[in-house]
C-alpha positions as CSV (number, residue, x, y, z in Angstrom):
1,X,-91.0,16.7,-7.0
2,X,-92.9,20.0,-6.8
3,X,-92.5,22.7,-9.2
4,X,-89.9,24.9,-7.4
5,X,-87.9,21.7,-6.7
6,X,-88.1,20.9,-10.5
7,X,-87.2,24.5,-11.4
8,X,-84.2,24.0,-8.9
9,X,-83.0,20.8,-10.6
10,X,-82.8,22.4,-14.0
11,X,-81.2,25.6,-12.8
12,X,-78.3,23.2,-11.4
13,X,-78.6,20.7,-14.7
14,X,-77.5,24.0,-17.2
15,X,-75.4,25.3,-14.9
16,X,-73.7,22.2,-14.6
17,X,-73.8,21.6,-18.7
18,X,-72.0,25.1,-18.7
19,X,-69.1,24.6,-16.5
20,X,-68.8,20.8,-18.4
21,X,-68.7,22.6,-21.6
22,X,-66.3,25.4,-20.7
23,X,-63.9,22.6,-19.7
24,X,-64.2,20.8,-22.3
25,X,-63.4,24.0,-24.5
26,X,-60.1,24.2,-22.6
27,X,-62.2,27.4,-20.9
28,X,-62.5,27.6,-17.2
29,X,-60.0,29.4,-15.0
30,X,-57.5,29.7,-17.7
31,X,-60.2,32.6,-19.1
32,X,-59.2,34.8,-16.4
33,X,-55.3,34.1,-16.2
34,X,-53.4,35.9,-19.2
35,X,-50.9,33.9,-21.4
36,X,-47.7,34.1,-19.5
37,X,-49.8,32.7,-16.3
38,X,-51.5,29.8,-18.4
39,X,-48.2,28.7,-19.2
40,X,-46.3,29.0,-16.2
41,X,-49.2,27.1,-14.5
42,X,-48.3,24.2,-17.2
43,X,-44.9,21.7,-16.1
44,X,-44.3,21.0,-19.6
45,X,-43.5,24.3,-21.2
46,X,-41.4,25.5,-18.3
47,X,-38.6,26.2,-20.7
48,X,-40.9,28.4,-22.8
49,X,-41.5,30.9,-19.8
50,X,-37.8,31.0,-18.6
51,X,-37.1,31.8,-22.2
52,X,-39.9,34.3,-22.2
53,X,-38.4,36.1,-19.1
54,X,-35.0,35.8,-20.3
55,X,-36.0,38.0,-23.5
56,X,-38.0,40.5,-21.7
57,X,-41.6,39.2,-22.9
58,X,-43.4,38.4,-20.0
59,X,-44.8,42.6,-20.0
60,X,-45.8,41.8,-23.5
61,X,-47.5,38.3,-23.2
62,X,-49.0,39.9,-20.2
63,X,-50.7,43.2,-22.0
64,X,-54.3,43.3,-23.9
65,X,-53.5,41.5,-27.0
66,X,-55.4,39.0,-28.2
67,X,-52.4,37.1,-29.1
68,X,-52.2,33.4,-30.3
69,X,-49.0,31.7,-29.0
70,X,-47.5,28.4,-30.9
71,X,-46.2,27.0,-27.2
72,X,-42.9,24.4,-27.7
73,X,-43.0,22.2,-25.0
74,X,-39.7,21.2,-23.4
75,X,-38.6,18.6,-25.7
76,X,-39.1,20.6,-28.2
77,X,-36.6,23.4,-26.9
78,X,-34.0,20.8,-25.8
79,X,-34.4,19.2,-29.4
80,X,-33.4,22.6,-30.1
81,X,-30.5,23.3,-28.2
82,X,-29.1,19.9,-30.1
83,X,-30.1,21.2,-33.2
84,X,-28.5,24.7,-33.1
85,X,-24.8,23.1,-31.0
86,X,-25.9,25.5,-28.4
87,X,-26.3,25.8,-25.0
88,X,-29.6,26.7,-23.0
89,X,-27.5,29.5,-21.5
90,X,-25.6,31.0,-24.5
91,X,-29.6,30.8,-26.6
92,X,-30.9,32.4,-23.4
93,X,-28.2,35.1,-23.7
94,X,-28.5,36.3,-27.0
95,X,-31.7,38.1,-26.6
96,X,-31.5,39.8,-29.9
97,X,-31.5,35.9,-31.5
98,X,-34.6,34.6,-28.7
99,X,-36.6,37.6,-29.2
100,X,-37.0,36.7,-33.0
101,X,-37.4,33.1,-32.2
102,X,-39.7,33.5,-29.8
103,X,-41.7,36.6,-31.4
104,X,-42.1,33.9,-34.3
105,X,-43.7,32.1,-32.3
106,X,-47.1,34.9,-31.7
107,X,-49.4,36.2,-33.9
108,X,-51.2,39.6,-33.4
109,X,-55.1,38.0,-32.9
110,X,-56.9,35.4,-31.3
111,X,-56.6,32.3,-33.9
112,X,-58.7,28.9,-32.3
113,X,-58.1,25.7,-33.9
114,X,-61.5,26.3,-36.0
115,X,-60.2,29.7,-37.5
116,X,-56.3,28.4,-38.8
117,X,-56.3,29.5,-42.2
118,X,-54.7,26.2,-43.6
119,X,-52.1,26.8,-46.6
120,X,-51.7,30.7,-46.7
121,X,-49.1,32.4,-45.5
122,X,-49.4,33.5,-41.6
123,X,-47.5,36.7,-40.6
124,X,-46.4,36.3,-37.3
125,X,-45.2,39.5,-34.8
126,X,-41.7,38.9,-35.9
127,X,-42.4,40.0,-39.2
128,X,-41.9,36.7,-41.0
129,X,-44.3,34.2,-41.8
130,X,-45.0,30.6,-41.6
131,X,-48.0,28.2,-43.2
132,X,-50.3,25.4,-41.5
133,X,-51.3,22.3,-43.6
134,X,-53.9,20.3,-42.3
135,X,-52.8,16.3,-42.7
136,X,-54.6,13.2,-42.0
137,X,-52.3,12.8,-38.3
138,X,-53.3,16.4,-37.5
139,X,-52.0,20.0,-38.3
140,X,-48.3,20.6,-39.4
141,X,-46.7,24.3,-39.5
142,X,-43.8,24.6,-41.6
143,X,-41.7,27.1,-40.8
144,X,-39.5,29.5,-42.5
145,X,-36.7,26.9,-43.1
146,X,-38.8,24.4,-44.5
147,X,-38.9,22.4,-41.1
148,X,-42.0,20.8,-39.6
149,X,-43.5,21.5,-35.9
150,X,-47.2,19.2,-35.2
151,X,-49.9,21.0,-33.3
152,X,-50.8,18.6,-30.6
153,X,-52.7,21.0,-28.2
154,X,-55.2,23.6,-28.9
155,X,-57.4,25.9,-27.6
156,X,-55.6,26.9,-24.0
157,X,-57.6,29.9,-24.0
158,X,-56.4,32.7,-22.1
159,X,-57.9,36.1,-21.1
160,X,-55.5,37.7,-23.6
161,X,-55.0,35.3,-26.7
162,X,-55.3,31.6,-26.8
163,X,-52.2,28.9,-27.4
164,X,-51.8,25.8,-29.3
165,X,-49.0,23.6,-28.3
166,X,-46.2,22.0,-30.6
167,X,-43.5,19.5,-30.5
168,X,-41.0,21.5,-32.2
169,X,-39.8,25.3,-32.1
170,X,-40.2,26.7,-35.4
171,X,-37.8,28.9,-36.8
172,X,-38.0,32.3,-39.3
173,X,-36.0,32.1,-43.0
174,X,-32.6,32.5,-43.0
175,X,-32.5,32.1,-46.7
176,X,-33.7,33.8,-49.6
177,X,-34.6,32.9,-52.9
178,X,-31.2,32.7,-54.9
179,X,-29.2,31.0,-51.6
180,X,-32.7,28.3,-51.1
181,X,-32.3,27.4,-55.3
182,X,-28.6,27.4,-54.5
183,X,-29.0,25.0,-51.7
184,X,-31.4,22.8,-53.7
185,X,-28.3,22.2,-56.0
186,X,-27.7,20.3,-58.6
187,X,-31.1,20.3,-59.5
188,X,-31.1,23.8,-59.9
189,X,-28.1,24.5,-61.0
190,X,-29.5,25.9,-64.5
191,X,-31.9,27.8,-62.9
192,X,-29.3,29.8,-60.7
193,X,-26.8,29.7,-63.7
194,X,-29.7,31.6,-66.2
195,X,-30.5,34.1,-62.9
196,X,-26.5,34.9,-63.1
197,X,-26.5,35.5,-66.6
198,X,-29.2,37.5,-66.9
199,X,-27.6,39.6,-63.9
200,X,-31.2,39.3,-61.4
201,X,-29.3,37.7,-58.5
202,X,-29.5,41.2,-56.7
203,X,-33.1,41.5,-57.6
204,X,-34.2,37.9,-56.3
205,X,-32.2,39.1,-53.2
206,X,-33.9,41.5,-52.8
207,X,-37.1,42.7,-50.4
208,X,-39.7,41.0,-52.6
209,X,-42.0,39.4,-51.8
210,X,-42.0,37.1,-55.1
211,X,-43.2,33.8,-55.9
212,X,-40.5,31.8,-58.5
213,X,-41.8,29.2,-61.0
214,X,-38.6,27.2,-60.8
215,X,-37.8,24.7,-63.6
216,X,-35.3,22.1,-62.6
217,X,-32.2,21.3,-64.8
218,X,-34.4,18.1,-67.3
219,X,-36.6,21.3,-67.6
220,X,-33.8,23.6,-68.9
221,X,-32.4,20.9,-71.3
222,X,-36.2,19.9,-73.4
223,X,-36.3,24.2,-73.3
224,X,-33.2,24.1,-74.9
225,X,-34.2,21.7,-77.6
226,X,-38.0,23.0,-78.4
227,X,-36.1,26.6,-78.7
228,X,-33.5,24.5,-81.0
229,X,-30.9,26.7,-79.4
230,X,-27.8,26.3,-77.4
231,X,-27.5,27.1,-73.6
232,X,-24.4,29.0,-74.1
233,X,-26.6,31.3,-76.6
234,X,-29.6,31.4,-74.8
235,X,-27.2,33.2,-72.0
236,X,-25.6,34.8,-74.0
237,X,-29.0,36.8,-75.8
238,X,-29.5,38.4,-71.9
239,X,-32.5,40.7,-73.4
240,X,-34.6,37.2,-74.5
241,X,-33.1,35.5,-71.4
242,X,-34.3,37.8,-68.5
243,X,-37.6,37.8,-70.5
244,X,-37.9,34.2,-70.1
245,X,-36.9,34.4,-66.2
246,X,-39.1,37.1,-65.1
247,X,-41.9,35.4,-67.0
248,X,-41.2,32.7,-64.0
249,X,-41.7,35.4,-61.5
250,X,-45.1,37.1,-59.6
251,X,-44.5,40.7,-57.5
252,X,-45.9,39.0,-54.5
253,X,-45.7,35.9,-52.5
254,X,-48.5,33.4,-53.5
255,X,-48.8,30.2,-51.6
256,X,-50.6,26.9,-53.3
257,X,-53.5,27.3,-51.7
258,X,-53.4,31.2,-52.5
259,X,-53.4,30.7,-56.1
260,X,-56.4,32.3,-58.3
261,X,-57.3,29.0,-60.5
262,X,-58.0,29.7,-64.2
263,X,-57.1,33.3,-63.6
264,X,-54.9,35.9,-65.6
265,X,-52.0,36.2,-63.4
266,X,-49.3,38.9,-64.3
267,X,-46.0,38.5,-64.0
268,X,-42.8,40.7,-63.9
269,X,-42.3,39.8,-67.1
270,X,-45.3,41.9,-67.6
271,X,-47.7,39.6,-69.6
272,X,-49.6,36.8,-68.2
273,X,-50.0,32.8,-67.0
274,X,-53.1,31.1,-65.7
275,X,-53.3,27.8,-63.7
276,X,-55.3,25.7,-64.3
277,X,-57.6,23.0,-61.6
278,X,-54.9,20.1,-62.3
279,X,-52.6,23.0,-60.8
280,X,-50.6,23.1,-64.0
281,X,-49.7,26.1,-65.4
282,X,-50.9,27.7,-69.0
283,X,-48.2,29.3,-70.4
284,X,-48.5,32.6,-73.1
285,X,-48.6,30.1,-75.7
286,X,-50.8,27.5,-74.7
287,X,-48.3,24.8,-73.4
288,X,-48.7,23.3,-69.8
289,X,-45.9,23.1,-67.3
290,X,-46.8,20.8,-64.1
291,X,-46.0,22.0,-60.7
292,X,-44.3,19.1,-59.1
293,X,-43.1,20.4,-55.8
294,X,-45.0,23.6,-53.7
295,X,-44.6,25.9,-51.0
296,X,-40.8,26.0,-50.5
297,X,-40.3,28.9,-47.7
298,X,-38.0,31.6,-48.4
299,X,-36.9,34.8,-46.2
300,X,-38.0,36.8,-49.9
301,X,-40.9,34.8,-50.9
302,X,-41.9,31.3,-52.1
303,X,-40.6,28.8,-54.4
304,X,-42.8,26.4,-56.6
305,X,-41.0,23.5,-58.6
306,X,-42.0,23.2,-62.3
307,X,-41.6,20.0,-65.1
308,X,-41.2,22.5,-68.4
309,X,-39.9,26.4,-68.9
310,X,-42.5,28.3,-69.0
311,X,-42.7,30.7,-72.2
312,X,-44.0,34.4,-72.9
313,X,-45.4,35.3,-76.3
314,X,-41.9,35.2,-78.0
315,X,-41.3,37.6,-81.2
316,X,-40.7,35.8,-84.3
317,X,-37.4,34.2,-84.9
């Protein structure tokens, strides 16, 4: 082989490593088509595009971007449509309803597979936000109601965005804190009892965000005896009460894997908790309180599960 024939033969070896490597990055033609048209060229999320057009998207999904699109294929939307008693033409005729589904759906920037921040809170273009886990069987978003969708396809790149495929559509909150602790019942019911006593439902309804440290009912009752007091007194002293409460409360919405370890955290108590690298907390007075239970999605914030009432620095008596 002379020396232009050998410069000839590599030319076409790296071109040929290119174009296998672009493919094999899901790249290819799908760089040039924007999102709408990588779909629609795609059997399996046919549904997703005639819901698209039925809410007015397609302009949207069409435009600049970058976008990243969480695709449900069709089993996934018919699983819906079973799930909500619905029909694919009533869903497809609320807009108002499939424009916040389906907005829920996209974030505002190009997120691969290699870039999902795992645990923290995602805001999506709906407004409302959901959190990716990585597992052993592959990533897992929960959504806003608590309910599970797998990622089993990434990386569709488009020209505008890129899309990952799941096997469920994921819905925003539809609860806040007070009705998710309510729904949790009975093992809550102390907690939301306390909340009503110390008159705070209105302020855990409200805009938040906040993260709750909720103790469960056997968590109430050893408070009760430590404090050698009665639960009808404890409500009915509403001043050391709502002290206690907001002690269980941040301003702001903190996932697990969000929280500072071994860090002064304030609360809207106003003083301060740490946790520590077992992920238990360290209360104002030195005593532990595991976290048994993390990341429960509400429309106002996040709820974390806790073993023991959690205690500011309490004035004498």
């Amino acid at each position: 082989m002379n020396a232009l024939s050998k410069r000839q033969f590599l030319k076409l070896s790296l071109a040929s490593g290119v174009a296998l490597t672009l493919s094999a990055c899901g790249g290819g033609d799908d760089d040039f088509s924007d999102i709408v048209a990588v779909l629609s060229a795609k059997p399996e999320y046919s549904l997703l595009v005639e819901a698209v057009q039925a809410a007015g998207l397609v302009d949207t999904l069409k435009s600049s971007g970058p976008f990243t699109v969480f695709a449900p294929n069709n089993t996934a939307f018919a699983n819906l449509l079973d799930e909500l008693e619905t029909s694919k033409e009533d869903l497809f005729a609320n807009t108002g309803l499939l424009t916040a589904v389906l907005t829920y759906h996209v974030l505002p920037s190009r997120v691969t597979a290699a870039n999902i921040p795992f645990g923290e809170a995602i805001e999506t273009v709906q407004g409302d936000i959901f959190k990716i886990d990585n597992t052993p069987d592959g990533p897992v978003i929960t959504d806003g109601r608590n309910r599970t969708s797998n990622i089993k396809v990434t990386n569709l790149y488009a020209r505008n965005g890129v899309i990952h495929g799941i096997d469920k559509v994921i819905l925003p909150a539809d609860q806040d804190i007070v009705e998710t602790a309510l729904a949790l019942a009975p093992e809550f019911s102390i907690l939301v009892e306390a909340v009503q006593a110390a008159g705070l439902v209105a302020t855990l309804q409200g805009d938040g965000p906040f993260t709750v440290f909720a103790p469960t009912n056997a968590a109430f009752e050893a408070a009760l005896d430590e404090l050698s007091v009665s639960k009808d007194d404890l409500f009915a002293n509403t001043a050391l009460l709502t002290q206690i409460l907001t002690y269980h409360v941040l301003p702001a919405r903190v996932l697990k894997a969000e929280v500072p370890i071994d860090t002064a955290i304030t609360t809207v108590e106003g003083t301060a908790l740490r946790v520590n690298s077992s992920l238990q907390i360290v209360d104002a007075v030195n005593r532990t309180a595991g976290i048994v239970t993390t990341d429960v999605l509400t429309s106002n914030g996040v709820i974390h599960v806790i073993d023991k009432v959690i205690l500011p620095a309490l004035p004498p008596g």
